[in-house]
C-alpha positions as CSV (number, residue, x, y, z in Angstrom):
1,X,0.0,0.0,0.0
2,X,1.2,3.3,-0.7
3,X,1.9,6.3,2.1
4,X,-0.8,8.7,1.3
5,X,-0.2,12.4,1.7
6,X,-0.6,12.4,5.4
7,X,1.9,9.8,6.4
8,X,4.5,11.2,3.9
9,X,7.6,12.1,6.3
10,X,5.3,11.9,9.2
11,X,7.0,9.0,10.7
12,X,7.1,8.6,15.0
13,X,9.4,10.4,17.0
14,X,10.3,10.8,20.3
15,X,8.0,14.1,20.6
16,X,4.4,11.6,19.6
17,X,5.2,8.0,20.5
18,X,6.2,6.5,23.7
19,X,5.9,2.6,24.0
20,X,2.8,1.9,26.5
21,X,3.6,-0.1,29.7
22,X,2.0,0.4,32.9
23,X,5.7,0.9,34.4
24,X,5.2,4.5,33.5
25,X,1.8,5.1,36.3
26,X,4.1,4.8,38.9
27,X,5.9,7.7,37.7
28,X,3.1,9.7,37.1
29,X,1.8,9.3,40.8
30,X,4.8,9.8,42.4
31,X,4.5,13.1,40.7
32,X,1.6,14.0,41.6
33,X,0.8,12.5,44.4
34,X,4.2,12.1,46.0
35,X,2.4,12.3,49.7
36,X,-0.5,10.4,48.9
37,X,-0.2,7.2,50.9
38,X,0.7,4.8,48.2
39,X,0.8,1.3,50.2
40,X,-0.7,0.6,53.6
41,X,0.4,-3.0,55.2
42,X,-0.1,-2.8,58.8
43,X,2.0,-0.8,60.3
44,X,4.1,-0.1,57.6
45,X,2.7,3.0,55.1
46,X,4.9,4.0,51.9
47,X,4.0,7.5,50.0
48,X,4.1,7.2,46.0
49,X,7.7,9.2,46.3
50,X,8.8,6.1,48.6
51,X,7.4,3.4,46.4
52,X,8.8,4.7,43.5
53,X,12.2,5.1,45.2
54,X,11.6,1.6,46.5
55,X,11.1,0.5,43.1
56,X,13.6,2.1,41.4
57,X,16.4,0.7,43.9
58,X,14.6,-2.8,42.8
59,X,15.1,-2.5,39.3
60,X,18.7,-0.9,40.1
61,X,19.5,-3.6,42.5
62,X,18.2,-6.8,39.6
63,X,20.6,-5.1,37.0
64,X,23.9,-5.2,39.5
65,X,23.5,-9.0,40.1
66,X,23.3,-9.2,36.1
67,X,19.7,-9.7,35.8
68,X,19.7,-8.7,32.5
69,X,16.5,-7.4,29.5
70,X,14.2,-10.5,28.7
71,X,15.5,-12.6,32.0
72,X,12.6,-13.7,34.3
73,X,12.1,-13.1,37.7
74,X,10.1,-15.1,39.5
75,X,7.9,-13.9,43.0
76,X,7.0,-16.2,45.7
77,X,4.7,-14.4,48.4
78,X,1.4,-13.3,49.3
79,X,-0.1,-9.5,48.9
80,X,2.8,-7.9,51.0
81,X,4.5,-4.6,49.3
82,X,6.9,-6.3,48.4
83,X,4.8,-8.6,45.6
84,X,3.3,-5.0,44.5
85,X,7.2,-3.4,44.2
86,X,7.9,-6.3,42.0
87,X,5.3,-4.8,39.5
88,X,7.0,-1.9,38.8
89,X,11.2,-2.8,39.6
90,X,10.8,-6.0,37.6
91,X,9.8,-4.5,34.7
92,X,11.5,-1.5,34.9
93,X,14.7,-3.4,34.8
94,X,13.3,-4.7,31.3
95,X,12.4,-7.7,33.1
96,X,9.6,-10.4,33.1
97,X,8.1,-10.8,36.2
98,X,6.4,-14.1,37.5
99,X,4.0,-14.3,40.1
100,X,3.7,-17.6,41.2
101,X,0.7,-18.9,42.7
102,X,1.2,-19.3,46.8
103,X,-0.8,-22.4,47.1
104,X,1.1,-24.7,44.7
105,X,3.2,-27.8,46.1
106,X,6.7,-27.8,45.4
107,X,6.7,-30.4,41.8
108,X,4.7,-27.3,40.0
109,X,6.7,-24.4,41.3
110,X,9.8,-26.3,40.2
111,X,8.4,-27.0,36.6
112,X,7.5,-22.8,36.9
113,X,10.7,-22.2,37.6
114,X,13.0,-24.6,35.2
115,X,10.0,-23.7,32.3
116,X,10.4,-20.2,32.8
117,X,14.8,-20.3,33.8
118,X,13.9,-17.7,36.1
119,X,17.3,-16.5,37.5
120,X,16.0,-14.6,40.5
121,X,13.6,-15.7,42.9
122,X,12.0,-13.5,45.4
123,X,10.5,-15.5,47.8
124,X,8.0,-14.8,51.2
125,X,9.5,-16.5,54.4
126,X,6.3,-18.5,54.6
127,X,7.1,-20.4,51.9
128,X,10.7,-20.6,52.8
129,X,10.2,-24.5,52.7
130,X,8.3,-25.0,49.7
131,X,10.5,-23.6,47.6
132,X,13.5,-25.0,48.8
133,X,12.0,-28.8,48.6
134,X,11.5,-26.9,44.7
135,X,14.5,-25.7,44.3
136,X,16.0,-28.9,45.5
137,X,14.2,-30.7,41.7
138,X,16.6,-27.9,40.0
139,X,19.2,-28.4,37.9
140,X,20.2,-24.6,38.3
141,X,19.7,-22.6,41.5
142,X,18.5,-19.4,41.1
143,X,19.9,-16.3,43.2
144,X,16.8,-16.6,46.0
145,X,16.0,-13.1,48.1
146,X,14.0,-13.7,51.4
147,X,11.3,-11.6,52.3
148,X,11.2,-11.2,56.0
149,X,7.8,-9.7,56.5
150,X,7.1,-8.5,60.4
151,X,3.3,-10.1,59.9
152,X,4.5,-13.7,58.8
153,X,4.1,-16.2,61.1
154,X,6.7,-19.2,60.8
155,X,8.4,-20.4,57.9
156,X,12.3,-19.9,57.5
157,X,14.4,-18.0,55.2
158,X,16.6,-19.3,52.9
159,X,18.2,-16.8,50.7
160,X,21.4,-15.9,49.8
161,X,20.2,-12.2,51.2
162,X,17.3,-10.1,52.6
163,X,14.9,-8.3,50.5
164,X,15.4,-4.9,52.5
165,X,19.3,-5.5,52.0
166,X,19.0,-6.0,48.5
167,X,17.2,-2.5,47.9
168,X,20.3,-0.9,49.8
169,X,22.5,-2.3,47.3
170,X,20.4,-0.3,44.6
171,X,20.1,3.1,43.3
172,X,16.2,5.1,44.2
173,X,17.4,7.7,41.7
174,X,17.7,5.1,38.8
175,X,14.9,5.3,36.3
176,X,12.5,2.9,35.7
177,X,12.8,1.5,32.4
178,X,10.3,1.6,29.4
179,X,10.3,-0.7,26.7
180,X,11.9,-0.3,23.2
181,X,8.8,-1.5,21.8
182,X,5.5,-2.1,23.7
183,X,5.0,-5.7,22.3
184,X,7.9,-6.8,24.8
185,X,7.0,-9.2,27.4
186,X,5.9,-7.5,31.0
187,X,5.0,-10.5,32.8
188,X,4.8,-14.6,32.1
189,X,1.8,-16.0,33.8
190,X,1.1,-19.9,34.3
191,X,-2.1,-21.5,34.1
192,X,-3.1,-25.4,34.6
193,X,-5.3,-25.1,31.5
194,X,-6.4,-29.5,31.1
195,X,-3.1,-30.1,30.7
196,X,-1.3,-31.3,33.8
197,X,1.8,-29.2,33.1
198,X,1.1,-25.4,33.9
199,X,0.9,-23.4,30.3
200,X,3.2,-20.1,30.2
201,X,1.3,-17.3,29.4
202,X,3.3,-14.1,27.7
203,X,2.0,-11.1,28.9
204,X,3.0,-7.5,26.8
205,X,3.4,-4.0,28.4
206,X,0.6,-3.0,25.7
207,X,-1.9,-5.0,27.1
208,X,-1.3,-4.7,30.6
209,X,-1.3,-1.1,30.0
210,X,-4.6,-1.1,28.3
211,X,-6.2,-3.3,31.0
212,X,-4.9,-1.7,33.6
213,X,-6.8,1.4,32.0
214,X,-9.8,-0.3,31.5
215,X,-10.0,-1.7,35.1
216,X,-9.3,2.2,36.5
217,X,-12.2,3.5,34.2
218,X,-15.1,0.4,34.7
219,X,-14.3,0.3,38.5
220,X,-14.2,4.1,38.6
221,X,-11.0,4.4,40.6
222,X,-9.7,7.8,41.4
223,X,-7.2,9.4,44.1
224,X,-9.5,9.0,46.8
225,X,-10.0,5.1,46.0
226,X,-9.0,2.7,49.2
227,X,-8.1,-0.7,47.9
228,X,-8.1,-3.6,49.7
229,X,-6.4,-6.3,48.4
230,X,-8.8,-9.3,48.8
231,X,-7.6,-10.9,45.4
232,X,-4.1,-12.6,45.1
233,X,-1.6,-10.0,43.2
234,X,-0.4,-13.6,41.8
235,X,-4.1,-14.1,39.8
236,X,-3.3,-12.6,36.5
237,X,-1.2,-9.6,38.0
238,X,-4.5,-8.6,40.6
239,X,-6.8,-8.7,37.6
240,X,-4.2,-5.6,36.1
241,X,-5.3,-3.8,39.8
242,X,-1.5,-3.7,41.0
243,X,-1.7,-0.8,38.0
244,X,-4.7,0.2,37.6
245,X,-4.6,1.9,41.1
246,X,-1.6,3.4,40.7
247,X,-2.6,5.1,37.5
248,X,-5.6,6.6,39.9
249,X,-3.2,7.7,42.2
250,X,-5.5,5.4,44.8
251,X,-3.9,3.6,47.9
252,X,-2.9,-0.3,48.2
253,X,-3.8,-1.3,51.6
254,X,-2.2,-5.0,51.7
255,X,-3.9,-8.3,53.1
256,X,-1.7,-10.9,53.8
257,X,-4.1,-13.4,54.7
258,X,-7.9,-13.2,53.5
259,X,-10.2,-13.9,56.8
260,X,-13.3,-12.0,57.5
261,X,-11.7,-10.3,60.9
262,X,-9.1,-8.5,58.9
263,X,-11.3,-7.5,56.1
264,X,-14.2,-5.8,58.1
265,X,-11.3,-4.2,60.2
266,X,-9.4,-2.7,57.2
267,X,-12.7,-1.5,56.2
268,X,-13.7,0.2,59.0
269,X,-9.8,1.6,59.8
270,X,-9.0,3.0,56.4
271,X,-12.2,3.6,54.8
272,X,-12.3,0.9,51.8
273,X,-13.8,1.8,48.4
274,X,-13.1,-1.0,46.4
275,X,-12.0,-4.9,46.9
276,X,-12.0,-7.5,43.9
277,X,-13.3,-11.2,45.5
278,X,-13.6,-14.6,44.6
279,X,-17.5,-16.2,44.9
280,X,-15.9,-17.8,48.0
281,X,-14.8,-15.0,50.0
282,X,-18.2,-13.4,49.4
283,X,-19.5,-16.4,51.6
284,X,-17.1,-15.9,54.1
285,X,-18.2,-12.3,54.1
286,X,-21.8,-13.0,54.3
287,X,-21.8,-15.2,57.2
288,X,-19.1,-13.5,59.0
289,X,-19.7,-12.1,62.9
290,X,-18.3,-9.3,61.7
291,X,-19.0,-6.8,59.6
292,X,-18.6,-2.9,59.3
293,X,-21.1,-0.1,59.8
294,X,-22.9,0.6,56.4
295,X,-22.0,3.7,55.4
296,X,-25.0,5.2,53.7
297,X,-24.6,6.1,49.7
298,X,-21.5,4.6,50.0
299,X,-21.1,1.2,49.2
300,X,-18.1,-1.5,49.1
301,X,-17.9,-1.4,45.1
302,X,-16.9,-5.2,44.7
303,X,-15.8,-7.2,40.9
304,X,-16.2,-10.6,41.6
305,X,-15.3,-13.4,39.1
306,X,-15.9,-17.2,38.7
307,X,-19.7,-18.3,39.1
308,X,-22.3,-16.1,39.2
309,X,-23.7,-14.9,42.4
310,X,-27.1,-16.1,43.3
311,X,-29.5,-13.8,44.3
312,X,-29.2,-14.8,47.9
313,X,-25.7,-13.8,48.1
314,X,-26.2,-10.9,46.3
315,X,-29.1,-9.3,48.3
316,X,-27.1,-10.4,51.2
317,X,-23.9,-8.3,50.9
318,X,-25.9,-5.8,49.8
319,X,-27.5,-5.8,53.5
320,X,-23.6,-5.5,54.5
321,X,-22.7,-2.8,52.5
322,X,-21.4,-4.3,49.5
323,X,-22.2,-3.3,45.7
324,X,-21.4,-6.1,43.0
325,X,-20.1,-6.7,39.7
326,X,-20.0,-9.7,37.7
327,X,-17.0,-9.9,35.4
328,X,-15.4,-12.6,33.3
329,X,-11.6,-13.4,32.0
330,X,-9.2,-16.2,32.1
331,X,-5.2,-15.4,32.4
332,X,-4.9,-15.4,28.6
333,X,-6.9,-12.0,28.3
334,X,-4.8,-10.6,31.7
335,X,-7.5,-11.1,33.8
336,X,-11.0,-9.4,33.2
337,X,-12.2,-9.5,29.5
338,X,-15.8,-9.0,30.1
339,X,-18.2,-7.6,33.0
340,X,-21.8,-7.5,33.5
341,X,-22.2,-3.3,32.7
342,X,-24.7,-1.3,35.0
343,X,-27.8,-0.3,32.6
344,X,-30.7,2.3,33.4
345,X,-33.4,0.7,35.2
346,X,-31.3,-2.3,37.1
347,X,-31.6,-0.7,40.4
348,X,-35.0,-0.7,40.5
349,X,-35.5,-4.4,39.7
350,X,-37.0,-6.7,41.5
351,X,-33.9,-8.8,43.5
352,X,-34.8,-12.0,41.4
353,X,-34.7,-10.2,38.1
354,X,-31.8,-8.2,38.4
355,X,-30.0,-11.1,40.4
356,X,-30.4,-13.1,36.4
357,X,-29.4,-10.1,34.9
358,X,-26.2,-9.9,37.0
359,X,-25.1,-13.6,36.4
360,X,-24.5,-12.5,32.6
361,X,-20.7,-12.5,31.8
362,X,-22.1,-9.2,29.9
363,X,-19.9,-7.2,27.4
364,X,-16.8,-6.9,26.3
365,X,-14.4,-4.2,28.8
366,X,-13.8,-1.2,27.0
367,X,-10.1,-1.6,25.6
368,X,-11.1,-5.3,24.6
369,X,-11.6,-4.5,20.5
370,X,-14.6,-7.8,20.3
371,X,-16.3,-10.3,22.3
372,X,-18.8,-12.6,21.0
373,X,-20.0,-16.6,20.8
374,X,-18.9,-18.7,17.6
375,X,-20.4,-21.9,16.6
376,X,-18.0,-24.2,17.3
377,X,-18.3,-26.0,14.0
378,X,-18.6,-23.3,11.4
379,X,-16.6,-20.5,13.8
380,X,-19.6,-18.3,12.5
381,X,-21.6,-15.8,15.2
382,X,-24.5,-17.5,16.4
383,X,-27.8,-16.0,17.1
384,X,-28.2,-13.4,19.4
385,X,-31.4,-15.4,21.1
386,X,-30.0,-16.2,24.4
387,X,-30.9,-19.4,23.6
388,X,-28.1,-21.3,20.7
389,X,-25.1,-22.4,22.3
390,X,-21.5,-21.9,21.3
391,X,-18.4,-21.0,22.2
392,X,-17.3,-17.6,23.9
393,X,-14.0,-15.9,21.8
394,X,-12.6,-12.6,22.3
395,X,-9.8,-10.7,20.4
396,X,-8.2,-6.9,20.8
397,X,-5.1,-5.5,22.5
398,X,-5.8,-7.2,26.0
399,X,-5.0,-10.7,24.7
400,X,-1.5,-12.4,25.6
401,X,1.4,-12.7,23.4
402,X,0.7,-16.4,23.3
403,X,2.3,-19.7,25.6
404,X,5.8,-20.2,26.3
405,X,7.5,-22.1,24.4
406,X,4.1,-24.0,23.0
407,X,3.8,-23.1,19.4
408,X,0.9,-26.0,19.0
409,X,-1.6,-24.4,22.1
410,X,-0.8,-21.1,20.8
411,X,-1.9,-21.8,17.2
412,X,-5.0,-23.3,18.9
413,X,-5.7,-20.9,21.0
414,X,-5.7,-18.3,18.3
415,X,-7.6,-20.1,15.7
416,X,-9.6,-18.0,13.2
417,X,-8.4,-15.0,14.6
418,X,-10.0,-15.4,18.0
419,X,-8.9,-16.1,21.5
420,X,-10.7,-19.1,22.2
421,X,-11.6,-19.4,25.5
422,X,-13.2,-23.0,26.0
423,X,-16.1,-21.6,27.4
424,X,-19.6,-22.8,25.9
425,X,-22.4,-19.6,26.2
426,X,-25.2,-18.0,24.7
427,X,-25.3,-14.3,23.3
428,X,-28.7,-12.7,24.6
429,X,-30.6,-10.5,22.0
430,X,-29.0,-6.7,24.1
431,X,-25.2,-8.2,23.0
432,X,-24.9,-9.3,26.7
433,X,-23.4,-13.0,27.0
434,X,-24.3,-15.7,29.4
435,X,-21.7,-18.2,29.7
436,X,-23.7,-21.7,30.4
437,X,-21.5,-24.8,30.4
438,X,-17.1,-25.3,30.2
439,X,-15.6,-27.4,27.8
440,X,-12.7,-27.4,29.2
441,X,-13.6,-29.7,32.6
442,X,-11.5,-26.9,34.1
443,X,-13.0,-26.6,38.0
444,X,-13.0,-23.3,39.5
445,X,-12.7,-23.7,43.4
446,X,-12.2,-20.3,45.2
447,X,-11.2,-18.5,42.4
448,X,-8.6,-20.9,41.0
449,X,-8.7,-23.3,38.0
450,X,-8.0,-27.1,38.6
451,X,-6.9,-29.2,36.0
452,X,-9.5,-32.3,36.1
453,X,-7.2,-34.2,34.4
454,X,-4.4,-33.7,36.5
455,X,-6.0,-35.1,39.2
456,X,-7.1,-37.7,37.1
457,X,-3.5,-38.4,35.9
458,X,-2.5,-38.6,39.9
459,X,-5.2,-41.1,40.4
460,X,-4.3,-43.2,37.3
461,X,-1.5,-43.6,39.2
462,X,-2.5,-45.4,42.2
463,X,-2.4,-49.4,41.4
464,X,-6.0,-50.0,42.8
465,X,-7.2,-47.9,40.3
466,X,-8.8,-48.5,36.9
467,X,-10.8,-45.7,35.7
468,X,-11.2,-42.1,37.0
469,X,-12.8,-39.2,36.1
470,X,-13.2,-35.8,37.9
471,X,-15.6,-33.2,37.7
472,X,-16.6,-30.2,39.3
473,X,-18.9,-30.6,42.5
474,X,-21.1,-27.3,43.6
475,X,-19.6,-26.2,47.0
476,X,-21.6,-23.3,48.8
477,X,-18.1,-22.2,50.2
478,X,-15.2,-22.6,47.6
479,X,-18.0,-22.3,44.3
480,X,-16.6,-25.4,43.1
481,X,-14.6,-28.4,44.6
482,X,-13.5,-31.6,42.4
483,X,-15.4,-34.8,43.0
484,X,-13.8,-37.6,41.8
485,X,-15.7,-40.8,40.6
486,X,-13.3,-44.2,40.4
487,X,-13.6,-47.6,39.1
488,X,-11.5,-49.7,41.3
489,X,-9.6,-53.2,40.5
490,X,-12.2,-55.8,42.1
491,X,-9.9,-57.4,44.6
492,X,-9.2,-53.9,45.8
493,X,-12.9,-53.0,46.1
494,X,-13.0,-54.2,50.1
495,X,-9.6,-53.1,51.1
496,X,-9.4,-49.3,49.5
497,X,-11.8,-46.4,50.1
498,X,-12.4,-43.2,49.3
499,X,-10.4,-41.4,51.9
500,X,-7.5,-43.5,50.5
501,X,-7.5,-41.9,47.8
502,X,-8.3,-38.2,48.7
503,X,-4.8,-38.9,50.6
504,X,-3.1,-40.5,48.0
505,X,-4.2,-37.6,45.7
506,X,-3.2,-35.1,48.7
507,X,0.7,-36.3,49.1
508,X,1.1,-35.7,45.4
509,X,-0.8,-32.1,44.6
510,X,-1.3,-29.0,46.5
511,X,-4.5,-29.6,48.7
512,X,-6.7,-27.4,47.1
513,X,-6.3,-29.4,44.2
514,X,-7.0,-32.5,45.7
515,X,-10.7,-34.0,45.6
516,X,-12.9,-33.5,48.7
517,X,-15.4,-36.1,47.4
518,X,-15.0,-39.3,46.0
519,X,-17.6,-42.0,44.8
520,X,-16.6,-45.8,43.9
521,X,-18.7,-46.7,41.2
522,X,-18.8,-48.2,37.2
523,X,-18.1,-44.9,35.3
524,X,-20.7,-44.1,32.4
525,X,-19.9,-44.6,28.9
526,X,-20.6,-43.4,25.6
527,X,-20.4,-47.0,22.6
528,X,-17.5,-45.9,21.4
529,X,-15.9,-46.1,25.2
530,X,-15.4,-42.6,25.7
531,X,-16.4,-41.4,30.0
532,X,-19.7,-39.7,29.6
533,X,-18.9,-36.8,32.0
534,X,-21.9,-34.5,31.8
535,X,-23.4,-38.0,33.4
536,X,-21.0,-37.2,35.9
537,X,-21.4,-33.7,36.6
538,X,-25.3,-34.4,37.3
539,X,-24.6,-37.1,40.2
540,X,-22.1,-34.6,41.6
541,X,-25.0,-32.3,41.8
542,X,-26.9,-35.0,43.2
543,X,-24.6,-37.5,45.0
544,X,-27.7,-38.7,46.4
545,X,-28.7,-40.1,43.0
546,X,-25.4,-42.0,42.2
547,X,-25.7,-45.9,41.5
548,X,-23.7,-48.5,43.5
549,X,-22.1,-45.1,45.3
550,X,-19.7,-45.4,48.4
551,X,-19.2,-41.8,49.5
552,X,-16.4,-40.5,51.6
């Protein structure tokens, strides 16, 4: 195509392109709001001037032990400043930064590590002995920093130094670094996916800057927003929140540990505005002693993810002082890709009404470019009739890169020129969609995905066992827990049980992981052979109903 007369020596320049990345909000609030209180963790309270400073002798500190452009560096610890820092020093030593997921057992954070040949590893005292039972299944060590956090309880330390020690050894008047070009990788994400392996997923600094922005401007966040950090900053970067409330100059007030006590007290103490929840600590909010005095026209603005909330739940935090928002994404789409949008008339609803209304996944987030469902045969739109099923895709500038080092997934993934997300829903005739089944077996239980055929994979393993299938089991705390239904060898049937198993299953993945539920019984089949799990899915939603069932 030929320049036309508008592009002819017109070319970007310093003066009207910079590369987008989120590093640069950090920057911008310390400059304007270099007293606001930036981070809040306890006792300890950090201005945007000292977090930046903080960060900048992070990213200073990574480059003198030769963490170089491109080199990963991996984060092992729970919402503390420290895991917030790492946003901003990581990547503004042209680093990628991974988060790793707290509540993983040692096998997966060593595959994390060795798939990722992280070189520096940040890790939370806590956790001190997880990761050096991980570290242990290395080939290469990597140079581990200990976080010695005053509120930890336990653990042991077991770094070459401290994390405060390491700062010292940096500049605070370095600049944080931008990218050459925005497509360069900001963070590397893993994900179960069905595999059993975790899947890498490459994060850019466009995206995350373009999320992060659509997170500030549909959860209205401004410089007077109190966040409380409810949500694991491991989960897709906070949902893009460990930006987007920098960009609004808003203040981080750090949860280590999410329990009801602590939540209704940082409410109350620091006057919370916003908090981002799994459907599990909703439950724990609900029936809680505790809560905080409702402040009237002022509700807890709350996103909340995973399944939707029933109309119970919903008129019950509203009683507590709680306003929700339904949203939808997966790691792939860096976090939230779609939410249920506010429209005139809602408030006024009857609870029932609105309460369906709210359980839509809804639209597309305002820098995602398209969201829609495809037929999964033809890949064309379906009706809009609420009503014809297919499968949810979305595509636009707040999609990943693509998976580590998996060229075939990626391809997959990106099929047609959509992300596809696995997810089977119907588009209702407003454009608002209304996810109804997964395809994907993947089990959401308190906000994180479970691989149903890694546990299946786990129980394969056991030599009693013939067949196994998991699915996901409604839990009215978690959302979801996985319920595991065996076929055992017959001269095993009188001498293993269910609660065998649940151990076995327990020594070999992280608990959460592991099946609560298991039912002995002939598994269902299709002729051709092939498990018949939707079978399964309705006797785990009525174990009552199972045939030949011995329940544990």
């Amino acid at each position: 195509m030929m320049p036309s007369m508008f592009d002819a020596e017109l070319a970007p320049n310093d003066a009207n392109y910079v590369p987008l990345s989120p590093v640069s909000f950090l920057k911008r609030a310390a400059h304007i709001y270099p007293e606001r209180d930036a981070v809040i963790h306890g006792a300890r309270r950090y201005t945007y001037r000292q977090l930046h400073q903080r960060s900048c002798s992070l990213a200073s500190a990574l480059e003198r032990v030769g963490v170089r452009p491109g080199d990963r560096v991996a984060v092992l610890a729970p919402n503390v400043p420290e895991l917030l820092e790492a946003h901003y020093g990581v990547p503004g030593a042209g680093a990628v930064l991974v988060s790793i997921n707290t509540r993983l057992e040692a096998q997966s954070i060593a595959f994390i590590l060795r798939h990722s040949a992280t070189k520096l590893l940040i890790c939370d005292r806590e956790f001190g002995a997880t990761a050096r039972e991980a570290l242990a299944l290395l080939e290469t060590r990597p140079l581990v920093v200990d976080i010695d956090d005053t509120q930890s309880s336990g653990g042991e330390l077991i770094g070459e130094l401290d994390y405060e020690a390491f700062l010292a050894q940096g500049d605070c008047k370095r600049p944080l670094s931008l990218p050459e070009n925005e497509w360069q990788s900001i963070a590397l994400n893993y994900t179960s996916g069905t595999t059993g392996d975790p899947k890498g997923v490459l994060l850019h600094h466009r995206g995350a800057y373009l999320n992060a922005c659509a997170g500030a401007l549909i959860f209205q966040l401004g410089p007077r927003s109190v966040y409380l950090w409810t949500l694991p900053m491991f989960h897709c970067n906070g949902w893009s929140h460990t930006w987007a409330v920098t960009l609004s100059g808003g203040t981080h007030v750090c949860l280590r540990k999410v329990q009801t006590a602590p939540i209704y007290a940082a409410i109350a103490e620091h006057g919370v505005t916003h908090m981002s929840v799994a459907p599990v600590v909703m439950s724990m909010l609900i029936h809680a002693e505790e809560q905080f005095e409702r402040r009237t026209g002022q509700p807890v603005a709350v996103i909340t993810g995973g399944a939707a909330p029933p109309s119970v739940v919903i008129a019950a935090m509203e009683a507590r002082g709680f306003s929700i928002t339904h949203a939808y994404g997966m790691t792939e789409s860096y976090g939230p890709s779609t939410l249920c949008l506010w429209q005139p008339g809602l408030d006024e609803m009857p609870l029932e009404a609105r309460a369906q209304f709210m359980s839509r996944q809804g639209v597309a987030h305002p820098m995602l470019e398209d969201a829609t469902v495809l037929d999964v045969d033809s890949g064309q739109p379906v009706p809009a009739d609420g009503v014809t099923l297919g499968e949810l895709a979305v595509r636009g500038n707040t999609v990943m890169k693509g998976y580590l080092n998996n060229p075939a997934a990626t391809r997959a993934a990106f099929a047609d020129g959509w992300l596809h997300t696995g997810d089977l829903a119907v588009q209702h005739p407003d454009g608002y969609i209304e996810i109804k089944d997964r395809s994907k077996d993947i089990i959401i239980s308190g906000g994180e995905n479970i691989s149903s055929l890694e546990i299946e994979e786990v129980l394969y393993q056991h030599p009693s066992v013939i067949e196994a299938a998991v699915v996901a089991r409604p839990d009215s705390h978690w959302g979801e827990t996985p319920h595991a239904f065996v076929t055992l060898r017959a001269d095993a049937v009188a001498t293993v049980c269910g609660d065998d198993l649940i151990l076995w299953c327990r020594e070999r993945l992280a608990h959460f992981k592991a099946p609560r539920h298991v039912s002995l019984v002939e598994l269902p089949k299709t002729a051709t052979g092939k498990i018949q799990k939707f079978v399964l899915r309705e006797w785990a939603k009525a174990p009552q109903e199972v045939p030949s069932t011995i329940e544990h």
